[in-house]
C-alpha positions as CSV (number, residue, x, y, z in Angstrom):
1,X,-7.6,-1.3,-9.9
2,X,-5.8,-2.3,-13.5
3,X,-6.1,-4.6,-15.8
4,X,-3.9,-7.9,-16.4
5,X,-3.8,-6.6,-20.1
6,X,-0.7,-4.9,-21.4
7,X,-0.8,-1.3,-20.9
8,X,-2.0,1.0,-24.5
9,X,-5.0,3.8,-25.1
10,X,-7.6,3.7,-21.9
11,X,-5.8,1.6,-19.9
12,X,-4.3,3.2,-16.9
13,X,-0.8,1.6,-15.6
14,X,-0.4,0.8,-11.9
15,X,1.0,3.4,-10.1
16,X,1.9,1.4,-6.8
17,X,2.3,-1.9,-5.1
18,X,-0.9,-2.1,-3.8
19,X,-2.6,-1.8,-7.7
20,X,-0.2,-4.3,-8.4
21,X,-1.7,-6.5,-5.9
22,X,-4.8,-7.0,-7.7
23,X,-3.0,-9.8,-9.3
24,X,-4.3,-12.0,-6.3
25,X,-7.6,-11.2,-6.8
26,X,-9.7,-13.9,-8.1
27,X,-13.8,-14.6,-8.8
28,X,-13.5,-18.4,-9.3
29,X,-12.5,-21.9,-8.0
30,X,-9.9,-22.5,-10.5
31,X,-8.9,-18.7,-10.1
32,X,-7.9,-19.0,-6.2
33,X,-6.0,-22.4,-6.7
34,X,-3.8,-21.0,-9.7
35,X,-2.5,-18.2,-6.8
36,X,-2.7,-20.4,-4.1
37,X,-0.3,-22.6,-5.6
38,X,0.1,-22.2,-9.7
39,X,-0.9,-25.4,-11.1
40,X,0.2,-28.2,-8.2
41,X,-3.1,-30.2,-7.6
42,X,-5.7,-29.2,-5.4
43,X,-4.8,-32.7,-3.1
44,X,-1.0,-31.9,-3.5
45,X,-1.8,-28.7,-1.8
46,X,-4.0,-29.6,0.7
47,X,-1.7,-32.5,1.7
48,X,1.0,-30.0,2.0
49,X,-0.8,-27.5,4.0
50,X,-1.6,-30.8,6.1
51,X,1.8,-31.4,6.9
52,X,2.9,-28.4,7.7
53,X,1.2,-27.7,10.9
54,X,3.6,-29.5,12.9
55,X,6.0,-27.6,11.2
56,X,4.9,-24.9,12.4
57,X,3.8,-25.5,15.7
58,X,7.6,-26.9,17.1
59,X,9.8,-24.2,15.2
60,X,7.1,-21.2,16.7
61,X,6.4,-22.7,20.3
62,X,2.9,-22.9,19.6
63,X,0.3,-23.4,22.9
64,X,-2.7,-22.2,23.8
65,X,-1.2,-18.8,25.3
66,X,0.1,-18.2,22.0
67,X,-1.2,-14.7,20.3
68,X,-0.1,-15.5,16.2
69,X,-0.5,-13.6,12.9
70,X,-0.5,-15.1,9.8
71,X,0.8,-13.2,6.3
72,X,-1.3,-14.6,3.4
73,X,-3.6,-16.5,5.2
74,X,-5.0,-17.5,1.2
75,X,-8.5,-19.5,1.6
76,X,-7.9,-20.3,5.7
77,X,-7.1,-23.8,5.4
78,X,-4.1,-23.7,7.9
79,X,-6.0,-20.7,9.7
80,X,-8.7,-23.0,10.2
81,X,-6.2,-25.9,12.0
82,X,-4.2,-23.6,13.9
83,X,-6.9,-21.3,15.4
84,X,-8.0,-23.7,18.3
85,X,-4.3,-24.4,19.3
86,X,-3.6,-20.9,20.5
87,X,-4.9,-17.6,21.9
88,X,-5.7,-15.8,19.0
89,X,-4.2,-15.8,15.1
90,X,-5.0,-12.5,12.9
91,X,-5.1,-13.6,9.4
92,X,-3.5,-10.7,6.6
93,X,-3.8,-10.9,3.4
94,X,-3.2,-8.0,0.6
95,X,-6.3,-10.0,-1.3
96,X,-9.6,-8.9,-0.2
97,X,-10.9,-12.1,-2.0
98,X,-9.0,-14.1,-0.2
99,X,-9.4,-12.6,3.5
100,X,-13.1,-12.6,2.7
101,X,-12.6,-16.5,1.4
102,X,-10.9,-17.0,4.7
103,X,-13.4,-15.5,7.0
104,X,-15.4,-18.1,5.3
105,X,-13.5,-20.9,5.7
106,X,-13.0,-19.6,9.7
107,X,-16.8,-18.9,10.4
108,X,-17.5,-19.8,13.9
109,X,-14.2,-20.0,15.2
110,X,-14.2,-16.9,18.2
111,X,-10.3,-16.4,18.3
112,X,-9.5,-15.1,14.7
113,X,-9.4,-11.8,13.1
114,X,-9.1,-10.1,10.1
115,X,-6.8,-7.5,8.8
116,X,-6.7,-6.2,5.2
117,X,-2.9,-5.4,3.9
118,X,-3.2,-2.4,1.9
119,X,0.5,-1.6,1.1
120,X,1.3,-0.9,4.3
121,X,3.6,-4.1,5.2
122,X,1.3,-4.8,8.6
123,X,2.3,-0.8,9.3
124,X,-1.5,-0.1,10.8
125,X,-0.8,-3.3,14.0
126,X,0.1,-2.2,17.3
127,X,3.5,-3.2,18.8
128,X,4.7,-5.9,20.3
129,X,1.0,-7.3,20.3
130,X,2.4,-11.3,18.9
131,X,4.0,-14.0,20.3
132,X,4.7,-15.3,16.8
133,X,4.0,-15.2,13.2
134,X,4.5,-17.2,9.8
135,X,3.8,-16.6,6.0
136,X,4.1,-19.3,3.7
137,X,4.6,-19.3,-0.4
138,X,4.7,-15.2,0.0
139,X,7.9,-14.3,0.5
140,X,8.7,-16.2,-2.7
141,X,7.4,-13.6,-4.5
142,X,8.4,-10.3,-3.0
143,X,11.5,-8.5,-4.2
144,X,14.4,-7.0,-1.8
145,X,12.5,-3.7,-0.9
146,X,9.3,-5.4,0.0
147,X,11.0,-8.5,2.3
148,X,12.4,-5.6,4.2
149,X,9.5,-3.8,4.3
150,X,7.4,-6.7,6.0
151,X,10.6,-8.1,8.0
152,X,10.8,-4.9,9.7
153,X,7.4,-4.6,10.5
154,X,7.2,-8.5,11.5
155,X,9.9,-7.4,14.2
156,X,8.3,-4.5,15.6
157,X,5.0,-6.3,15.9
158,X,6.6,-9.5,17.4
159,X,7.4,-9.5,21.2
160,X,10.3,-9.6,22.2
161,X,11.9,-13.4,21.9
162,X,8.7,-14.0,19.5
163,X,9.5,-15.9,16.3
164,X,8.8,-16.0,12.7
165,X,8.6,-18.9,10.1
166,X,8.2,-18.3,6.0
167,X,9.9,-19.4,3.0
168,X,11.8,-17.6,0.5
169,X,13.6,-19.3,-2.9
170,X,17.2,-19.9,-3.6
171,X,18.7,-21.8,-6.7
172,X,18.6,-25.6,-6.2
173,X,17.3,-28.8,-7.9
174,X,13.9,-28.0,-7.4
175,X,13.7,-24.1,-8.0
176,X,16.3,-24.0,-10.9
177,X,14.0,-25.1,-13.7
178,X,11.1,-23.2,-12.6
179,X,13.8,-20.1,-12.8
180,X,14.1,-21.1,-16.4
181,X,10.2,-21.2,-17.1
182,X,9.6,-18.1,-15.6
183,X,12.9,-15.8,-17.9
184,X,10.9,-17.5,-20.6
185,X,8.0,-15.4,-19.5
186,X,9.3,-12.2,-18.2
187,X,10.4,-10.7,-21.9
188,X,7.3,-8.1,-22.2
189,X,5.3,-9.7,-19.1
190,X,2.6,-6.8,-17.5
191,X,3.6,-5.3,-14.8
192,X,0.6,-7.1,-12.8
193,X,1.6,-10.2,-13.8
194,X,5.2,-9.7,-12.8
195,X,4.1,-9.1,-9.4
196,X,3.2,-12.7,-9.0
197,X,6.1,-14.0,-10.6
198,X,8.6,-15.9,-7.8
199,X,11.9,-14.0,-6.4
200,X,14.9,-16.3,-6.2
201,X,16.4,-13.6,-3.3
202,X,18.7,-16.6,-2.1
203,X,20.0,-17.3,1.5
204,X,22.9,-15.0,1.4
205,X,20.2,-11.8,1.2
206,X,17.4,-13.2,3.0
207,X,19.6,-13.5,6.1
208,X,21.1,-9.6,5.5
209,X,18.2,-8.3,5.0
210,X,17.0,-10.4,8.0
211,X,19.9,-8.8,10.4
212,X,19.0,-5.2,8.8
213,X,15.3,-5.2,9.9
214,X,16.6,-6.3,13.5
215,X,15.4,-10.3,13.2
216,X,17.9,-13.0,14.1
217,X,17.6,-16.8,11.7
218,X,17.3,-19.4,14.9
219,X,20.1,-21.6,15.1
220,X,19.7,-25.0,13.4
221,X,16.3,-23.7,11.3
222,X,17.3,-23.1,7.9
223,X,15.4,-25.7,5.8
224,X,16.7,-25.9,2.5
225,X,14.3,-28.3,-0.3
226,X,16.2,-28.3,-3.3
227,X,16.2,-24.0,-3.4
228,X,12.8,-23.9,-1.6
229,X,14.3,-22.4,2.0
230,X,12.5,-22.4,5.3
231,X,13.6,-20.2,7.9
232,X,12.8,-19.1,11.6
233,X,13.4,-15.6,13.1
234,X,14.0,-14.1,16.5
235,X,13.3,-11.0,17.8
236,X,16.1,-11.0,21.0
237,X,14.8,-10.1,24.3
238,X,15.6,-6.2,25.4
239,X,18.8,-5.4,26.8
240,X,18.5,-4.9,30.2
């Protein structure tokens, strides 16, 4: 792994995605909130997470013969609520701090697994093995390549008619001064650290790409909060 600090003599420069993923590694408290979710507070958060289970359980048809994945399953808060409401949920993560935080978090609950992203974009699951999936505050960070990357995976894991729910960042009342903050930053910013900048992709390329990697946005789904965009995907049933 690199270092955070700027490249010079002795200090090797990432050579792929996965080195630049050491940017969600953390050893503290205060370390894991700041890439959970910068610098909201820790009750802001948790609220949030809160509310978003029933979010998540009407737009992905979620019952007890549900088998769900999770992308970023962080410190296995949601994990945690969701786990006993269906079959089985796999948490991924590209942190190895945080799946280990979220085995944790999930001891003692039989139905959930682990799976260690290691820039493969969910490359090493079997197909067609889910019923549905979500990933919340990751896509917001990913650039065009990578939301490809894990859309096309997502399909060919999904079965078919299986959904998808995550959220990706378009310009708005909410997103457009954080936009600001973060061009402030970027002039000379580490490579590392750019990686956990956020990605204003907008709606326009989040649904092409979307159509690309063989996904279809469920009517009606598109959740727009001031630039922060929620979405569901379909994979369509076979042709006969």
């Amino acid at each position: 792994m690199t270092s955070e600090t700027p490249a010079g003599k002795g200090v090797r420069m990432p050579r792929s995605v996965e080195d630049l993923n050491v940017v969600w590694e953390w050893d503290d408290a205060e370390g894991m909130q700041v890439r959970l979710a910068g610098y909201q507070p820790r009750d802001e958060y948790l609220r949030d997470r809160a509310e978003r289970i029933g979010q998540l359980t009407e737009a992905l048809s979620l019952h007890q013969g549900v088998d769900l994945f999770e992308i970023g399953s962080g410190e296995g808060v949601m994990a945690r609520e969701l786990a006993p409401r269906v079959n089985s949920l796999l948490c991924a993560d590209v942190s190895q701090s945080f799946l280990d935080k979220t085995r944790a978090t999930c001891a003692g609950i039989p139905n959930v697994d682990y799976h260690h992203i290691q820039n493969d974009y969910l490359a090493g699951l079997p197909d067609a093995s889910f019923d549905a999936g979500f990933a919340l505050n990751v896509f917001i960070h990913l650039n065009a390549f990578e939301v490809f990357l894990y859309l096309r995976e997502i399909r060919r894991v999904l079965r078919p008619g299986g959904r998808f729910l995550f959220n990706y960042l378009d310009f708005g009342d909410v997103t457009r001064p954080q936009f600001h903050e973060y061009v402030a930053s970027y002039p000379g910013a580490h490579p590392v650290a750019v990686k956990g900048f956020m990605s204003w992709l907008g709606t326009d390329v989040v649904g092409k790409l979307a159509a690309e990697a063989g996904l279809t946005p469920v009517p009606g789904s598109l959740d727009d909060q001031g630039g922060v965009c929620f979405l569901t995907l379909r994979r369509e049933e076979e042709a006969a």
